[in-house]
PDB file of the backbone (N, CA, C, O) and the ligand in Angstrom, with CONECT records:
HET     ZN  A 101       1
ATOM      1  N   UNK A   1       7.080 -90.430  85.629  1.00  0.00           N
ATOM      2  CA  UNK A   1       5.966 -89.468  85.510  1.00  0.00           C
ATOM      3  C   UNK A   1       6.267 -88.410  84.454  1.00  0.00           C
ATOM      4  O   UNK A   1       7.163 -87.588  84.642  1.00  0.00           O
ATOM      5  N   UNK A   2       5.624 -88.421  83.488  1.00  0.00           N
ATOM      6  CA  UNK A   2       5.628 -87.427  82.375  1.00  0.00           C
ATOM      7  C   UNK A   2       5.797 -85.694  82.960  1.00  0.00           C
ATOM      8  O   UNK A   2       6.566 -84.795  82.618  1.00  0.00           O
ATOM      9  N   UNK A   3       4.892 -85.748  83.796  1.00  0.00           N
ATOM     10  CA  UNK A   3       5.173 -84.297  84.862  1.00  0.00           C
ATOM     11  C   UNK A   3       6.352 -84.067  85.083  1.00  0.00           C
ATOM     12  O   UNK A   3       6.839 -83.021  84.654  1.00  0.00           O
ATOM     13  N   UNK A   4       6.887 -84.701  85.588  1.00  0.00           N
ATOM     14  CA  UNK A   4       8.354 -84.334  86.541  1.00  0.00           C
ATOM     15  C   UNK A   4       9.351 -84.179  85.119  1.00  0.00           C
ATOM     16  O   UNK A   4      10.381 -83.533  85.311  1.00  0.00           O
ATOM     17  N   UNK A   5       9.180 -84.604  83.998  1.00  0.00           N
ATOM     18  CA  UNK A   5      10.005 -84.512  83.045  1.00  0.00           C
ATOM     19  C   UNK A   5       9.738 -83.341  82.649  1.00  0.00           C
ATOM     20  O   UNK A   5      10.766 -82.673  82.537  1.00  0.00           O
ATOM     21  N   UNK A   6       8.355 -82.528  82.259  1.00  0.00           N
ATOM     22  CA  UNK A   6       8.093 -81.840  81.918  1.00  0.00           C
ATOM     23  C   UNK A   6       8.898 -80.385  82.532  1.00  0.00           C
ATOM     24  O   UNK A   6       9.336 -79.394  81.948  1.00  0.00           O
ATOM     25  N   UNK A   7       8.853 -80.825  84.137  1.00  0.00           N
ATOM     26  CA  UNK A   7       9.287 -79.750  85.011  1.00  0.00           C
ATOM     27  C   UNK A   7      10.880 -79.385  84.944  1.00  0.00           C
ATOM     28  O   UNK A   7      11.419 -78.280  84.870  1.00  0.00           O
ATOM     29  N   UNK A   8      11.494 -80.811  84.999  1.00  0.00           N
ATOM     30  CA  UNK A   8      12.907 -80.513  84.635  1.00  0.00           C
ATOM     31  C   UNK A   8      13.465 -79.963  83.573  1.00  0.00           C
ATOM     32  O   UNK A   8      14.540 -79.367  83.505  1.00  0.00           O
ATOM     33  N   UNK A   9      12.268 -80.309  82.293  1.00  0.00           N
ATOM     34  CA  UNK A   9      12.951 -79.244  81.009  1.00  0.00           C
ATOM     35  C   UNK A   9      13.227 -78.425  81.153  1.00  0.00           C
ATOM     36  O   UNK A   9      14.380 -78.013  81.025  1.00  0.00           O
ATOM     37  N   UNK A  10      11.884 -77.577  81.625  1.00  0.00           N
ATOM     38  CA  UNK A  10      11.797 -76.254  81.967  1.00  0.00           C
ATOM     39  C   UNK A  10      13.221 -75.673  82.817  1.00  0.00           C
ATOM     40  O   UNK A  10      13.962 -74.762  82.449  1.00  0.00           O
ATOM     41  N   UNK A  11      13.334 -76.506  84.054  1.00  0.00           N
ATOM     42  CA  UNK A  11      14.230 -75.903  84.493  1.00  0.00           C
ATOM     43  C   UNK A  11      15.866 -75.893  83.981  1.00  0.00           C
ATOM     44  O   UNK A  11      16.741 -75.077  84.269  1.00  0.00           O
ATOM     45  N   UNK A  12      15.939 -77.015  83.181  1.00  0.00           N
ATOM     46  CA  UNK A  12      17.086 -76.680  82.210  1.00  0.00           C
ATOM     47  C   UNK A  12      17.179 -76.241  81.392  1.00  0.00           C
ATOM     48  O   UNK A  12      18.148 -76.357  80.642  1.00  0.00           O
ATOM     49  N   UNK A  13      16.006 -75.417  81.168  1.00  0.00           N
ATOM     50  CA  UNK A  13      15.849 -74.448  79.577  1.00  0.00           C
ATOM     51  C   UNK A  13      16.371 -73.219  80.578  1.00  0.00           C
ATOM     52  O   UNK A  13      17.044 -72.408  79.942  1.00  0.00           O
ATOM     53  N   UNK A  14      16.201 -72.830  82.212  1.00  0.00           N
ATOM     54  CA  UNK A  14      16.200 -71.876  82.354  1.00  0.00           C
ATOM     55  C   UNK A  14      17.626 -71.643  82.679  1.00  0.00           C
ATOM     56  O   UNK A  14      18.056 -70.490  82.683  1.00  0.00           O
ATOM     57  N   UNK A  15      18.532 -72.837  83.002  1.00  0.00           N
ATOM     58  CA  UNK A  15      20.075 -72.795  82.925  1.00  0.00           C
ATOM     59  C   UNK A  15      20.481 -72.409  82.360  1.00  0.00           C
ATOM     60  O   UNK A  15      21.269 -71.468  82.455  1.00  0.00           O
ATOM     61  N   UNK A  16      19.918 -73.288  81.007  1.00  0.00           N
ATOM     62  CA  UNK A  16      20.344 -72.625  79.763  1.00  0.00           C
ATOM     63  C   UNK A  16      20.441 -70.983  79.596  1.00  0.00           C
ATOM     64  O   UNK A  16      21.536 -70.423  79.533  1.00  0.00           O
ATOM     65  N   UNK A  17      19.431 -70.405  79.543  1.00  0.00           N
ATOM     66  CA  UNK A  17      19.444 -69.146  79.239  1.00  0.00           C
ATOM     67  C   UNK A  17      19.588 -68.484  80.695  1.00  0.00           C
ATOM     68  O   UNK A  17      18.809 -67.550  80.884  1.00  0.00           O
ATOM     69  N   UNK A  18      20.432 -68.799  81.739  1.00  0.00           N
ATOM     70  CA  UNK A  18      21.037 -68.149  82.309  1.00  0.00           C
ATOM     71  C   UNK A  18      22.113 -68.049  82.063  1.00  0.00           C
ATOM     72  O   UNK A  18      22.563 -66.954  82.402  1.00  0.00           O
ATOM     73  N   UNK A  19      23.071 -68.946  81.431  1.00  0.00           N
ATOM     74  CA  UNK A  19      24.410 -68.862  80.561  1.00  0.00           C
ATOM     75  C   UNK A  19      24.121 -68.586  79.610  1.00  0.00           C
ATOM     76  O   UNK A  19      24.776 -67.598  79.279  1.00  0.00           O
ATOM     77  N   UNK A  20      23.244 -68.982  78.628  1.00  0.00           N
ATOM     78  CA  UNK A  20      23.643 -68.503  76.705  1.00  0.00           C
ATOM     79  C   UNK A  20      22.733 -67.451  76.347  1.00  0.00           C
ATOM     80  O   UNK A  20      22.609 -67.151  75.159  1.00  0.00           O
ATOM     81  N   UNK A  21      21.826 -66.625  77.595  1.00  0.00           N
ATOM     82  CA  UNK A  21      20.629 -65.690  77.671  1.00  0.00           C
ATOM     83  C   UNK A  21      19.441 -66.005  76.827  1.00  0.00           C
ATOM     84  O   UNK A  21      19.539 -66.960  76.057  1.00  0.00           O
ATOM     85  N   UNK A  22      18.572 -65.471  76.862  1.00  0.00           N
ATOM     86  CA  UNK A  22      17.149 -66.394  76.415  1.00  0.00           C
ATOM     87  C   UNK A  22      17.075 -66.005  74.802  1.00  0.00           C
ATOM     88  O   UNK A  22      17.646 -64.983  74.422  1.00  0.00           O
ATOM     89  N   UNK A  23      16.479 -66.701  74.027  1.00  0.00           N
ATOM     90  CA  UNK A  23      16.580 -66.882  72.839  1.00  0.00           C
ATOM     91  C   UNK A  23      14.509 -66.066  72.724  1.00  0.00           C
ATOM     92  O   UNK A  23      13.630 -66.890  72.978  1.00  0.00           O
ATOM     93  N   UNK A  24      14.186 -65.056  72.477  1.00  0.00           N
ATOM     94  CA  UNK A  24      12.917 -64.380  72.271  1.00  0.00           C
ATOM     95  C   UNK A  24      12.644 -64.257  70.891  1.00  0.00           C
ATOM     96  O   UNK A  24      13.167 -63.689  69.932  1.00  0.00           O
ATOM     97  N   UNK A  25      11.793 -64.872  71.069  1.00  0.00           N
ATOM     98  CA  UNK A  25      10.660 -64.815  69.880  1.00  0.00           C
ATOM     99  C   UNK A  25       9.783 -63.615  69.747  1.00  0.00           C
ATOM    100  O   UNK A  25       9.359 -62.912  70.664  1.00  0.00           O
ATOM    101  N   UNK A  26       9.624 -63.516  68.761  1.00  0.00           N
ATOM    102  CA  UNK A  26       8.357 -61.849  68.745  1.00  0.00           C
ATOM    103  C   UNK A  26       6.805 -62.862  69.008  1.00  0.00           C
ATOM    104  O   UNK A  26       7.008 -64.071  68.892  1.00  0.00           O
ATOM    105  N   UNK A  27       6.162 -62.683  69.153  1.00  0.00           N
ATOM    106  CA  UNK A  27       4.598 -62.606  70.281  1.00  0.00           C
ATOM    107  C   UNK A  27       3.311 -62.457  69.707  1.00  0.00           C
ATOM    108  O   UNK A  27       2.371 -63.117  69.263  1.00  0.00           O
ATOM    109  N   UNK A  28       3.877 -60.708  70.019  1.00  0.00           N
ATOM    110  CA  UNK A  28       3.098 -60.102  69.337  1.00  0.00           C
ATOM    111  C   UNK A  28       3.560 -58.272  69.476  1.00  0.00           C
ATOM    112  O   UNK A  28       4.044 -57.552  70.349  1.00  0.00           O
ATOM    113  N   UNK A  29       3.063 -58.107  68.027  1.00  0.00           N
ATOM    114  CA  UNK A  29       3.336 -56.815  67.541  1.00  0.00           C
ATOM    115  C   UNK A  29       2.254 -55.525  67.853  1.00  0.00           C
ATOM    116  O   UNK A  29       1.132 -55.379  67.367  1.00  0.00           O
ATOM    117  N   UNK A  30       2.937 -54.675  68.787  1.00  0.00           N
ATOM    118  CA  UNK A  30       2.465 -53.930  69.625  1.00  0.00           C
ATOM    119  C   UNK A  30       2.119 -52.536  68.565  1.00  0.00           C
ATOM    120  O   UNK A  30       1.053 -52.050  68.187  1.00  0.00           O
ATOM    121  N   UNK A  31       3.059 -52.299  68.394  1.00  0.00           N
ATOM    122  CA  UNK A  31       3.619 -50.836  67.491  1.00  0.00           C
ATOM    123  C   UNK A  31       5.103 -51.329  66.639  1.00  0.00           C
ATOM    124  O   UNK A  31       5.853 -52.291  66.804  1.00  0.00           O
ATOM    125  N   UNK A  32       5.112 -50.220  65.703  1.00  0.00           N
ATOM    126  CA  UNK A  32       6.082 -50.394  64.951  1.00  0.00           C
ATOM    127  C   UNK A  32       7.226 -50.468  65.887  1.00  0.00           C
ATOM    128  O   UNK A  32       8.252 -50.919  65.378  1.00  0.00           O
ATOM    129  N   UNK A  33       7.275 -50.223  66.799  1.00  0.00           N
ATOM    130  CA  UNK A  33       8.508 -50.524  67.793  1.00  0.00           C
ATOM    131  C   UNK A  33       8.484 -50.880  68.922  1.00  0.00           C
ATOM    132  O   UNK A  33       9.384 -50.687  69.739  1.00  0.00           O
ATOM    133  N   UNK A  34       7.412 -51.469  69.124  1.00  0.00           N
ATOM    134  CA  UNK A  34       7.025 -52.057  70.577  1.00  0.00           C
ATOM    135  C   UNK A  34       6.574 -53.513  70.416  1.00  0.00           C
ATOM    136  O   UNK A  34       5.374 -53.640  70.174  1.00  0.00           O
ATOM    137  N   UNK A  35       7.299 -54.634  70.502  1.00  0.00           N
ATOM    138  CA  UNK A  35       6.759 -55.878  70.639  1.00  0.00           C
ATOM    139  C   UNK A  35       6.663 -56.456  71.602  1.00  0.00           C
ATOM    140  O   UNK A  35       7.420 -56.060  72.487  1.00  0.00           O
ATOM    141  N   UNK A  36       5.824 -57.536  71.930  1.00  0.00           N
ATOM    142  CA  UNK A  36       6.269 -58.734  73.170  1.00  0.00           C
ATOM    143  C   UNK A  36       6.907 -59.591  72.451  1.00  0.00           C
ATOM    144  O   UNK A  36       6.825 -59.732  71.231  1.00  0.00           O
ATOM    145  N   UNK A  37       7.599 -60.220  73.251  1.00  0.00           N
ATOM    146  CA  UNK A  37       8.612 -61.253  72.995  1.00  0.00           C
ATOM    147  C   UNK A  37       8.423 -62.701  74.035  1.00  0.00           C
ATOM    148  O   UNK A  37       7.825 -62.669  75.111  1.00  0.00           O
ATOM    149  N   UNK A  38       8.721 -63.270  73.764  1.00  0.00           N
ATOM    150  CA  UNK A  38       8.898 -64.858  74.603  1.00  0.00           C
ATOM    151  C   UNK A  38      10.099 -65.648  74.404  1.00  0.00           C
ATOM    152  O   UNK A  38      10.599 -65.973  73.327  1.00  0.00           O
ATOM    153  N   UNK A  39      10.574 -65.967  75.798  1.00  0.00           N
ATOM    154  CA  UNK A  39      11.343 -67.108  75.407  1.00  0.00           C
ATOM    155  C   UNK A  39      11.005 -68.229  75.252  1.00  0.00           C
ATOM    156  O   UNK A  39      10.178 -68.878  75.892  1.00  0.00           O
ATOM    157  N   UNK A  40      12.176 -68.771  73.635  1.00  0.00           N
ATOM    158  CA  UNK A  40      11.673 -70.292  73.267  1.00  0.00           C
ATOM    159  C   UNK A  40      11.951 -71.504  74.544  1.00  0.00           C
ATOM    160  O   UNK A  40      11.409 -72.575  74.817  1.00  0.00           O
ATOM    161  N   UNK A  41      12.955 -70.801  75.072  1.00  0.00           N
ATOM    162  CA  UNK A  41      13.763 -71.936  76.013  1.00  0.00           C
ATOM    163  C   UNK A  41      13.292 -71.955  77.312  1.00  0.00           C
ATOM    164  O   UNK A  41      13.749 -72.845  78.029  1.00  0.00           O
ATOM    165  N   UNK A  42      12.351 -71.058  77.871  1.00  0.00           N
ATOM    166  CA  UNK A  42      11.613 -71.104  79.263  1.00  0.00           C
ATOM    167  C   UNK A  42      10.818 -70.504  79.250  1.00  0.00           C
ATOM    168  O   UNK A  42      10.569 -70.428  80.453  1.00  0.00           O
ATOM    169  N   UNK A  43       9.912 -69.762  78.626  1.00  0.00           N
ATOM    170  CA  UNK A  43       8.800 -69.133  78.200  1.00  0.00           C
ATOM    171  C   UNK A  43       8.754 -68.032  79.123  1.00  0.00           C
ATOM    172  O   UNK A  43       7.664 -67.711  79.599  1.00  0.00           O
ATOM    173  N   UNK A  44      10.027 -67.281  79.503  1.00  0.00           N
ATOM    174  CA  UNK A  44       9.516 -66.316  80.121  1.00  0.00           C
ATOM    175  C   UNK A  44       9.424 -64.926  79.089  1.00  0.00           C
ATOM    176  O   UNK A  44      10.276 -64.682  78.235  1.00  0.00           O
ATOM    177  N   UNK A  45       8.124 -64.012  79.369  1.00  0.00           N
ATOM    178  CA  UNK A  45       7.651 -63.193  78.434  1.00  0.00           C
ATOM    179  C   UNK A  45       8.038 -61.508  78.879  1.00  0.00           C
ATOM    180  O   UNK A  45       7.734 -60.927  79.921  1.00  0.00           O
ATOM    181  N   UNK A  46       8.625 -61.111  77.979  1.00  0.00           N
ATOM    182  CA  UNK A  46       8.767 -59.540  78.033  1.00  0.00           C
ATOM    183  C   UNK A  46       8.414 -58.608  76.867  1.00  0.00           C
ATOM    184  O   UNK A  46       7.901 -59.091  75.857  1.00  0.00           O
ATOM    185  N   UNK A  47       8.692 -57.166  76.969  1.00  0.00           N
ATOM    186  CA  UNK A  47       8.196 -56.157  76.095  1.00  0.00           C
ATOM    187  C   UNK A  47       9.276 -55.254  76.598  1.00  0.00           C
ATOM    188  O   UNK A  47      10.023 -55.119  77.567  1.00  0.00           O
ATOM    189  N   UNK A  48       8.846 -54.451  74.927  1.00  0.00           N
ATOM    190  CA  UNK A  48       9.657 -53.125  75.071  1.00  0.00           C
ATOM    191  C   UNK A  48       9.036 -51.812  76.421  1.00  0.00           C
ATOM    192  O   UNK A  48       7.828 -51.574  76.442  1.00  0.00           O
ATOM    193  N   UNK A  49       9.547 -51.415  76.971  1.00  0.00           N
ATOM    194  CA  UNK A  49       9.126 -50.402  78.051  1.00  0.00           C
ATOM    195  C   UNK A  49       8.910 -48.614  77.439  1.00  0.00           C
ATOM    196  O   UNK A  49       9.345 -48.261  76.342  1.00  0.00           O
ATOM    197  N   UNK A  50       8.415 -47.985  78.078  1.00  0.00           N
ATOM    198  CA  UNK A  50       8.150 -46.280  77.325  1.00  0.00           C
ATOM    199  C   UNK A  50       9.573 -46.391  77.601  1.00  0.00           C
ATOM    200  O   UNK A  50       9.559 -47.579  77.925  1.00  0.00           O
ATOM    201  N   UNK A  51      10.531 -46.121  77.692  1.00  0.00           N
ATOM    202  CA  UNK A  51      12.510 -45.978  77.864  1.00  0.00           C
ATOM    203  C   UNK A  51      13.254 -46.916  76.722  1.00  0.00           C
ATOM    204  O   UNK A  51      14.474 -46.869  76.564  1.00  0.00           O
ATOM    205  N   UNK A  52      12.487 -47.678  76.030  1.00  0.00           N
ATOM    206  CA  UNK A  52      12.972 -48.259  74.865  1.00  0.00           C
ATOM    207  C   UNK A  52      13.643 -49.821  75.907  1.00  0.00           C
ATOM    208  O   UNK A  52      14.328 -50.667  75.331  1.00  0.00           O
ATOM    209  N   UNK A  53      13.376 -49.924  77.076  1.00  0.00           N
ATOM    210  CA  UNK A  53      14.161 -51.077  77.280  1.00  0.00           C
ATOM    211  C   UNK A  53      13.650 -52.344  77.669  1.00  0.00           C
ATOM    212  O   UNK A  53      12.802 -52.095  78.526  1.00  0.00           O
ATOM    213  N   UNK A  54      13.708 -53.407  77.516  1.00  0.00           N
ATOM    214  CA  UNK A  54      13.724 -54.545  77.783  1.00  0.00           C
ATOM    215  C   UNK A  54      12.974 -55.010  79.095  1.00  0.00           C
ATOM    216  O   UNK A  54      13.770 -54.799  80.010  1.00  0.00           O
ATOM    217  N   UNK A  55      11.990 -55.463  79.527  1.00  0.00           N
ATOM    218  CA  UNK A  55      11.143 -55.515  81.001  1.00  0.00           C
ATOM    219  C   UNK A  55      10.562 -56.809  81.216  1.00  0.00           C
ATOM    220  O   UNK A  55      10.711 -57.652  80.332  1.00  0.00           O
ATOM    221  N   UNK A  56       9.963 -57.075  82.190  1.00  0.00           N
ATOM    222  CA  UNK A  56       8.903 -58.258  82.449  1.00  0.00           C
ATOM    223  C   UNK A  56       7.749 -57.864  81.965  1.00  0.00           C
ATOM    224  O   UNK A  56       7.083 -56.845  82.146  1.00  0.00           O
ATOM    225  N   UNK A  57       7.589 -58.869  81.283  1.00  0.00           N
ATOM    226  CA  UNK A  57       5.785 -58.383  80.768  1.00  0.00           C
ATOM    227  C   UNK A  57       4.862 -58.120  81.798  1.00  0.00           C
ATOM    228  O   UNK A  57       3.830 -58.751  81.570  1.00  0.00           O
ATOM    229  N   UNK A  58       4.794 -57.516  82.743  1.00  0.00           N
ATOM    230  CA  UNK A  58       3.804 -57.606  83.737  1.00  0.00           C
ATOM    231  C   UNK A  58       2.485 -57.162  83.255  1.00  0.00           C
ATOM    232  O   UNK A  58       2.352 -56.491  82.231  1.00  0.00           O
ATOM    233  N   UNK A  59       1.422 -57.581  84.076  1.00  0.00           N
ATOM    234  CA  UNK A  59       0.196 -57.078  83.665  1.00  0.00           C
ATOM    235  C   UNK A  59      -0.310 -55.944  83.649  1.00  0.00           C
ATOM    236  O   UNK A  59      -1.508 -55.860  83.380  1.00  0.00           O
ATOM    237  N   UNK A  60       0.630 -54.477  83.996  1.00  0.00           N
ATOM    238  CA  UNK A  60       0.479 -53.355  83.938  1.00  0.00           C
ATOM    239  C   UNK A  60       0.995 -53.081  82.795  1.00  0.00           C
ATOM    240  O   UNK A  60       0.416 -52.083  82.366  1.00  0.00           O
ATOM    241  N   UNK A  61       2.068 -53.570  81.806  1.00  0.00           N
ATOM    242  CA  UNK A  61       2.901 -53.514  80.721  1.00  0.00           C
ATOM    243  C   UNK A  61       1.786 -53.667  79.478  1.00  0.00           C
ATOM    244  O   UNK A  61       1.471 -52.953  78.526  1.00  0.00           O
ATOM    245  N   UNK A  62       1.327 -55.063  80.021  1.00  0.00           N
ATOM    246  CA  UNK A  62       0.268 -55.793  79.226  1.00  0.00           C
ATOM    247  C   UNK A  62      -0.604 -54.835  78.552  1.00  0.00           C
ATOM    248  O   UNK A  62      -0.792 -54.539  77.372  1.00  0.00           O
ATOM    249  N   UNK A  63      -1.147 -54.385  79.834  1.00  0.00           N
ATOM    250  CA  UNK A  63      -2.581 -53.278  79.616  1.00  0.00           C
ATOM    251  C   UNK A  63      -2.085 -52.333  79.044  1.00  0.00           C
ATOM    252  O   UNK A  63      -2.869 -51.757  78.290  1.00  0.00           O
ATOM    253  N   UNK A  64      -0.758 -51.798  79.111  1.00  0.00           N
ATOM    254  CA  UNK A  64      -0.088 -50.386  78.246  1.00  0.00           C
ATOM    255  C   UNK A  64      -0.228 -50.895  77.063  1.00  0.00           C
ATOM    256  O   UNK A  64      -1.049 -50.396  76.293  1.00  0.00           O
ATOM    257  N   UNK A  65       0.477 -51.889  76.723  1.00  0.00           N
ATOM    258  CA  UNK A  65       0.183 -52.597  75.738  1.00  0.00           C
ATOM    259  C   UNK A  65      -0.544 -52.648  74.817  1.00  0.00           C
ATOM    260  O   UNK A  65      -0.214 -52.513  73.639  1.00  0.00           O
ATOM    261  N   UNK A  66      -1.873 -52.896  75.335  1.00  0.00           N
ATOM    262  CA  UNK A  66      -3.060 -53.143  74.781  1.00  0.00           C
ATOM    263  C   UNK A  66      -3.790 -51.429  74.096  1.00  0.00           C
ATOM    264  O   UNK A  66      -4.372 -51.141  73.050  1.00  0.00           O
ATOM    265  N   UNK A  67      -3.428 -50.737  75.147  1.00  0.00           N
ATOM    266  CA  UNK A  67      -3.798 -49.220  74.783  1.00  0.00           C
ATOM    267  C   UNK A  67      -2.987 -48.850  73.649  1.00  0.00           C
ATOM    268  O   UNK A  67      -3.555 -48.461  72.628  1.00  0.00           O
ATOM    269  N   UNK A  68      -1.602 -48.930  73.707  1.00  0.00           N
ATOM    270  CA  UNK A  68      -0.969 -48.736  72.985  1.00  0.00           C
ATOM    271  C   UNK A  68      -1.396 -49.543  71.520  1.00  0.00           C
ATOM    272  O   UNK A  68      -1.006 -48.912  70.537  1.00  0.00           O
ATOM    273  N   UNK A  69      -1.881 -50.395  71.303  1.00  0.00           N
ATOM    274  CA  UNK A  69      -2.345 -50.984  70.113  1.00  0.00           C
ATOM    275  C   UNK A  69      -3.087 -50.771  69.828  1.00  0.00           C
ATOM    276  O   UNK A  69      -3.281 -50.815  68.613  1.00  0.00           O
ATOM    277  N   UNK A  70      -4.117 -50.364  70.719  1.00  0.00           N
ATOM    278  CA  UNK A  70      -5.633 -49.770  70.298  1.00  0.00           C
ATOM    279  C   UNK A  70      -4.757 -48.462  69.185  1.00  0.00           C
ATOM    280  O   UNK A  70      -4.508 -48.703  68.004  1.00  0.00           O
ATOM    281  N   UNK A  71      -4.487 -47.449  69.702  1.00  0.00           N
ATOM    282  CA  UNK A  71      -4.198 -46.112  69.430  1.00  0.00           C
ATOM    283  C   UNK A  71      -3.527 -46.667  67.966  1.00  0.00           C
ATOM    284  O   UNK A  71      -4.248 -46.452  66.991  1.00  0.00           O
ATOM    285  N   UNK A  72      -2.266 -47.340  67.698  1.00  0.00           N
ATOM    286  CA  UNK A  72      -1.716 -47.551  66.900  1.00  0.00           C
ATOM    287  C   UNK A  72      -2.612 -48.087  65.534  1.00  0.00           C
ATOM    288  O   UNK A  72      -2.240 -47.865  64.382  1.00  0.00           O
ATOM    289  N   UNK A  73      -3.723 -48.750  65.847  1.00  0.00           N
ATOM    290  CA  UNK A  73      -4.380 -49.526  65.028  1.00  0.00           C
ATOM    291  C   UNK A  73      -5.350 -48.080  64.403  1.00  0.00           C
ATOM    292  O   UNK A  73      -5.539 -47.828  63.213  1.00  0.00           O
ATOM    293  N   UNK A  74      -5.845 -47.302  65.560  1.00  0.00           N
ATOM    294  CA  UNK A  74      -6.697 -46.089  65.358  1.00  0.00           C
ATOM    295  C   UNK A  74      -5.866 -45.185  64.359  1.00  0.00           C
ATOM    296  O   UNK A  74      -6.465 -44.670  63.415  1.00  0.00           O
ATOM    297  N   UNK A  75      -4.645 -44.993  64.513  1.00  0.00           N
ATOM    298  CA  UNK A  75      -3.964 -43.788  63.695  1.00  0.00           C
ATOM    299  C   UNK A  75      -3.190 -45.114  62.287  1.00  0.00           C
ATOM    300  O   UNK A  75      -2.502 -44.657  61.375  1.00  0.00           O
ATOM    301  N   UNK A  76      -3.372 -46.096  62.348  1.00  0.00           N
ATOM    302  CA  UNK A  76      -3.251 -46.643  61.399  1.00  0.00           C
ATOM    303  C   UNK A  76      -4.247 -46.465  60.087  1.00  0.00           C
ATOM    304  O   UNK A  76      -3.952 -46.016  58.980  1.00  0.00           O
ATOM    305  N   UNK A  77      -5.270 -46.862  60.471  1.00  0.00           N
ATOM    306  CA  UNK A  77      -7.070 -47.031  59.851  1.00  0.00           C
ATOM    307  C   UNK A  77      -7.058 -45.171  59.105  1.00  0.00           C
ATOM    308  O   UNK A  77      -7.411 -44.838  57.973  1.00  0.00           O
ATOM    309  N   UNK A  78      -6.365 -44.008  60.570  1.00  0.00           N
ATOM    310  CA  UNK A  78      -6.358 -42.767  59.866  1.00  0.00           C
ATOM    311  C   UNK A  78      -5.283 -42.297  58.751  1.00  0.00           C
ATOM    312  O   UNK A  78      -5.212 -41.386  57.926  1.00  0.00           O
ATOM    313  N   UNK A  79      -4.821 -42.927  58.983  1.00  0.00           N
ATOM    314  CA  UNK A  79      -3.698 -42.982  57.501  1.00  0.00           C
ATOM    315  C   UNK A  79      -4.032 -43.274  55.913  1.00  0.00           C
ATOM    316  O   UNK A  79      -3.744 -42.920  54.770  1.00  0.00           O
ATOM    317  N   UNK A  80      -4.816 -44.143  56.648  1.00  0.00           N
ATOM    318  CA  UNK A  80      -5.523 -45.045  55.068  1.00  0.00           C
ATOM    319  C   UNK A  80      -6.395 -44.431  54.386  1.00  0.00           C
ATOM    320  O   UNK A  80      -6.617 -44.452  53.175  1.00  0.00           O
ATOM    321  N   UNK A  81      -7.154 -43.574  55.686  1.00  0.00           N
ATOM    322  CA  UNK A  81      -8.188 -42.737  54.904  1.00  0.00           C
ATOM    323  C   UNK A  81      -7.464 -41.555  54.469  1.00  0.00           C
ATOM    324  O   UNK A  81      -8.187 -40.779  53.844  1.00  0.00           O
ATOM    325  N   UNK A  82      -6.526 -41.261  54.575  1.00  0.00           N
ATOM    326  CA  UNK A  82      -5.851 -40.094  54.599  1.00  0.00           C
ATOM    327  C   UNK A  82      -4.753 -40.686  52.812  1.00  0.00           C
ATOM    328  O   UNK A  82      -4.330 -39.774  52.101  1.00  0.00           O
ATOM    329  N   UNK A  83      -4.572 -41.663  52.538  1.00  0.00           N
ATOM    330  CA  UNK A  83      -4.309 -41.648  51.236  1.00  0.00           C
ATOM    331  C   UNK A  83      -5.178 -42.359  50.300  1.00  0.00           C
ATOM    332  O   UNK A  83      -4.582 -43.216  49.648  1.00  0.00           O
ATOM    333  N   UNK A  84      -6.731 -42.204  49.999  1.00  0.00           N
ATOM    334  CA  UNK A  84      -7.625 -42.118  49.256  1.00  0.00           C
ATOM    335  C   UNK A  84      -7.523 -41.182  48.016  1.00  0.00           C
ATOM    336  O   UNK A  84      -8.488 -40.680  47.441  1.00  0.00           O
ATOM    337  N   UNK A  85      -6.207 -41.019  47.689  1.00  0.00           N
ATOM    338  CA  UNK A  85      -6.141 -40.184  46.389  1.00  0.00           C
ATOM    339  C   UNK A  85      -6.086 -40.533  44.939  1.00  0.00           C
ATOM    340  O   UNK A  85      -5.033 -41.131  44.716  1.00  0.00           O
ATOM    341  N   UNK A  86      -6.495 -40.452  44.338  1.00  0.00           N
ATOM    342  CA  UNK A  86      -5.922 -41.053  42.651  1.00  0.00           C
ATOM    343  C   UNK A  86      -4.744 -41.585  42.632  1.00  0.00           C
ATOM    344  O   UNK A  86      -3.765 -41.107  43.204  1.00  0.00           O
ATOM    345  N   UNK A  87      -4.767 -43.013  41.715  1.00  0.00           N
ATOM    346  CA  UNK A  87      -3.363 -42.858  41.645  1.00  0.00           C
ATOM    347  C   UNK A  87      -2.834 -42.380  40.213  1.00  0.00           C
ATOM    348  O   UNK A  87      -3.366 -42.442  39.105  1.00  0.00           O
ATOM    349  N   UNK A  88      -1.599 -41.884  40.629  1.00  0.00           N
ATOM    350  CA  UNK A  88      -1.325 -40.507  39.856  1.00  0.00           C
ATOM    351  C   UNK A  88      -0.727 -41.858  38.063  1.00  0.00           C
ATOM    352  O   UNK A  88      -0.362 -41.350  37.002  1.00  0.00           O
TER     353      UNK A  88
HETATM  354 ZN    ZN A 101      14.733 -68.072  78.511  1.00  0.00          ZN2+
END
């Protein structure tokens, strides 16, 4: 059964990165210092936390997340208008 193979990867991806720790990919880019991340080897997903540290992506994280990108994208857009000057 293709399933059951599927399932055992997984769970030896998660061996894996219980000995060699998970190998994270960036996601998606939150703020200049806030990303989500994923692991390649068991897909489990985290983010940076307001404490700078390392967390479960939970769906309260998520939604910070999401605010947090709104805002970032908002004071981004105000930047831009903010160097509309000649160039010298
Ligand atoms: Zn992992």
């Amino acid at each position: 059964m293709p399933n059951s193979q599927i399932k055992q990867n997984v769970s030896v991806g998660r061996i894996l990165c219980s000995i060699f720790g998970h190998r994270f990919i960036v996601t998606r880019k939150v703020t200049a210092h806030i990303k989500e991340y994923e692991c390649a080897c068991c897909g489990k997903q985290v983010t940076i936390d307001a404490k700078g540290n390392l967390a479960s992506l939970t769906p309260q994280l998520k939604e910070i997340n999401e605010t947090l990108a709104m805002l970032h994208q908002k004071k981004l857009s105000q930047a831009q208008q903010h160097q509309h000057h000649p160039a010298a």
